[in-house]
VOBA-1610 file (N, C-alpha, C; in pm, whole numbers, padded with zeros to 5 digits, always signed):
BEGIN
Unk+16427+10948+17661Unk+16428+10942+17515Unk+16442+10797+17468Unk+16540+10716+17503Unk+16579+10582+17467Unk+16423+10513+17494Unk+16382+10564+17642Unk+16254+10475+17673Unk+16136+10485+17608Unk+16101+10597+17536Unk+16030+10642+17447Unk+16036+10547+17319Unk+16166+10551+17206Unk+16145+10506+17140Unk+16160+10350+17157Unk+16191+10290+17252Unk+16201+10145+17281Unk+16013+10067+17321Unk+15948+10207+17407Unk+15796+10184+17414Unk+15748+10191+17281Unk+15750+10296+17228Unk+15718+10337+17082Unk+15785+10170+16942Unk+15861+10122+16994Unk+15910+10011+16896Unk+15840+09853+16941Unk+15797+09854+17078Unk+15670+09725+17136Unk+15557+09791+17065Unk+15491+09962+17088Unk+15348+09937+17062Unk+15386+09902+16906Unk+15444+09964+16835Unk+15460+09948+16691Unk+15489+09807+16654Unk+15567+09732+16736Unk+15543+09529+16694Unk+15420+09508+16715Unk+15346+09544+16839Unk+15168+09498+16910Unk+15106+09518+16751Unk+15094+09632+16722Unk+14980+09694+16609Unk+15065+09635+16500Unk+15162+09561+16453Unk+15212+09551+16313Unk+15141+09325+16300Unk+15166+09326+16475Unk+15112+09181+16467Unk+15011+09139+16469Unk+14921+09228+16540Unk+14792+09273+16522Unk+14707+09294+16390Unk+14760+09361+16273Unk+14709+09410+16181Unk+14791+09339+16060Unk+14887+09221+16114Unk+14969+09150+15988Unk+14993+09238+15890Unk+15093+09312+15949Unk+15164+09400+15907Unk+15343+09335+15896Unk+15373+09406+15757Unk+15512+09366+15770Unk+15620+09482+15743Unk+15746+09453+15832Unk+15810+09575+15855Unk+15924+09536+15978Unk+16052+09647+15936Unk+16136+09645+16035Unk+16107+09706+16162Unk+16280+09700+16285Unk+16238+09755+16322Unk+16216+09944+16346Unk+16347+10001+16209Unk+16298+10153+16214Unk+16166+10170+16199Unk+16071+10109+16084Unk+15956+10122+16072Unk+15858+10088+16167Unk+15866+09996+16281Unk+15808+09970+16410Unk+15810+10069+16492Unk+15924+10130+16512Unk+15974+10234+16628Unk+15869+10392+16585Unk+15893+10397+16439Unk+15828+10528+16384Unk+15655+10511+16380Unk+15636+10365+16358Unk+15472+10355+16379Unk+15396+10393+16489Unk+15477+10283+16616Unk+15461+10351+16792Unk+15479+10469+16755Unk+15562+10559+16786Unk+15571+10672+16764Unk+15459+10770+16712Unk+15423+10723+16626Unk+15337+10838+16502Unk+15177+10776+16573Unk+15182+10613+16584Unk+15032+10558+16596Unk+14988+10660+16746Unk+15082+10594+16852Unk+15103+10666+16967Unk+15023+10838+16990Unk+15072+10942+16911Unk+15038+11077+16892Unk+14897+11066+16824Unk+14864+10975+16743Unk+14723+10981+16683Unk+14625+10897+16759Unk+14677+10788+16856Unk+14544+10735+16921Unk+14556+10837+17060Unk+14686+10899+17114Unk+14642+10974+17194Unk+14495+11134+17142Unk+14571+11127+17024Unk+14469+11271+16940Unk+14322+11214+16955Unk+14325+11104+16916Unk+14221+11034+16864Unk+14078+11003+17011Unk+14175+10974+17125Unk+14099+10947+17217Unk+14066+11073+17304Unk+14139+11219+17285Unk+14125+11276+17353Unk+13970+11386+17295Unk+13990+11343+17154Unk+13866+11401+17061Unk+13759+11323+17098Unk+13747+11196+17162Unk+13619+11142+17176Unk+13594+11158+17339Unk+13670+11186+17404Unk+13681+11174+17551Unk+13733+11092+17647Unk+13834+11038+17618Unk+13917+10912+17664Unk+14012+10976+17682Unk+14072+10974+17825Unk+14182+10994+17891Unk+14267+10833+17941Unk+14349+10829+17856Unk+14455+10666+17927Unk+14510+10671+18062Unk+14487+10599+18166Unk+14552+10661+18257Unk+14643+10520+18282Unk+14789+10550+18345Unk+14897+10470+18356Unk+14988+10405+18239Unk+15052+10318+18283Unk+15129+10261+18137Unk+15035+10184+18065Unk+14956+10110+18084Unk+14885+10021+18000Unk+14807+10080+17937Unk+14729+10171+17998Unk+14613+10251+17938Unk+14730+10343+17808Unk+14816+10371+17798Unk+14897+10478+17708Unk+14957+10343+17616Unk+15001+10239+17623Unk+15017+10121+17540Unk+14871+10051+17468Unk+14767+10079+17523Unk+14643+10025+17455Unk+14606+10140+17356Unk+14628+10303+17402Unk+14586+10390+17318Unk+14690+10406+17194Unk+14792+10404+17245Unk+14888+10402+17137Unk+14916+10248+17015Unk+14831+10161+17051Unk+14821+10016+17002Unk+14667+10089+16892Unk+14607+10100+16958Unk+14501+10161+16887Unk+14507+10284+16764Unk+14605+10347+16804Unk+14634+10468+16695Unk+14699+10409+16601Unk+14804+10336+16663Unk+14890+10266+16534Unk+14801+10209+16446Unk+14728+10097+16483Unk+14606+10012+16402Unk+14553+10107+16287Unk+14542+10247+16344Unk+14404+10307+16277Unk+14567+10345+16120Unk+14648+10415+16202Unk+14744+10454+16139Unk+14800+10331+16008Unk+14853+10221+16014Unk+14828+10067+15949Unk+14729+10107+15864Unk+14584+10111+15895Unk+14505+10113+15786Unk+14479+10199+15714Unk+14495+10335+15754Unk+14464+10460+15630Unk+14646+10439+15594Unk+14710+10373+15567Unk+14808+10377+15522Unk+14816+10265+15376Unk+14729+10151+15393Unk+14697+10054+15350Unk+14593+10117+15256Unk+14494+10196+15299Unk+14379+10260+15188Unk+14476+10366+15114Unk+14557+10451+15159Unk+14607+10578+15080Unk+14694+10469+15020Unk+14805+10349+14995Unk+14876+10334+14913Unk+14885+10189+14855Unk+14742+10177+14889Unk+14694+10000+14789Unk+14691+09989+14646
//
C-alpha cells in the first residue's frame, strides 16, 4: 500500500513536470493514482500490455498526461 501510493506520487511529479503542471504533493499522489488506472484502461483498449516496472511507470506517466489535460479542457 505505502509502495503504491509513493509509485503513484513519482508518476504523478513525472506527468505534473512534464505537462507544467502545478500542485502538491496530495494532488501528485491522487494524479499517479487516478492517471495510473486510466493509462492502464487506456492501453489495454488499444492493445498495449506494460510489462515490468518501467513499462507500468511509462503507462501510468501517460494516463496521468492524458488525465492533466481533459482536466485543463473541462475546467479552463
Amino acid at each position: 500500500m505505502i509502495g503504491a501510493l509513493i509509485l503513484g506520487g513519482i508518476i504523478g511529479w513525472i506527468a505534473g513536470k512534464l505537462m507544467h503542471s502545478r500542485g502538491g504533493i496530495l494532488r501528485n499522489v491522487i494524479l499517479g493514482i487516478v492517471g495510473s488506472a486510466v493509462g492502464s484502461w487506456l492501453a489495454g483498449t488499444v492493445g498495449i500490455a506494460a510489462t515490468g516496472t518501467i513499462g507500468s511507470i511509462l503507462i501510468g506517466v501517460a494516463g496521468s498526461c492524458v488525465l492533466i489535460l481533459v482536466c485543463r479542457w473541462l475546467f479552463k
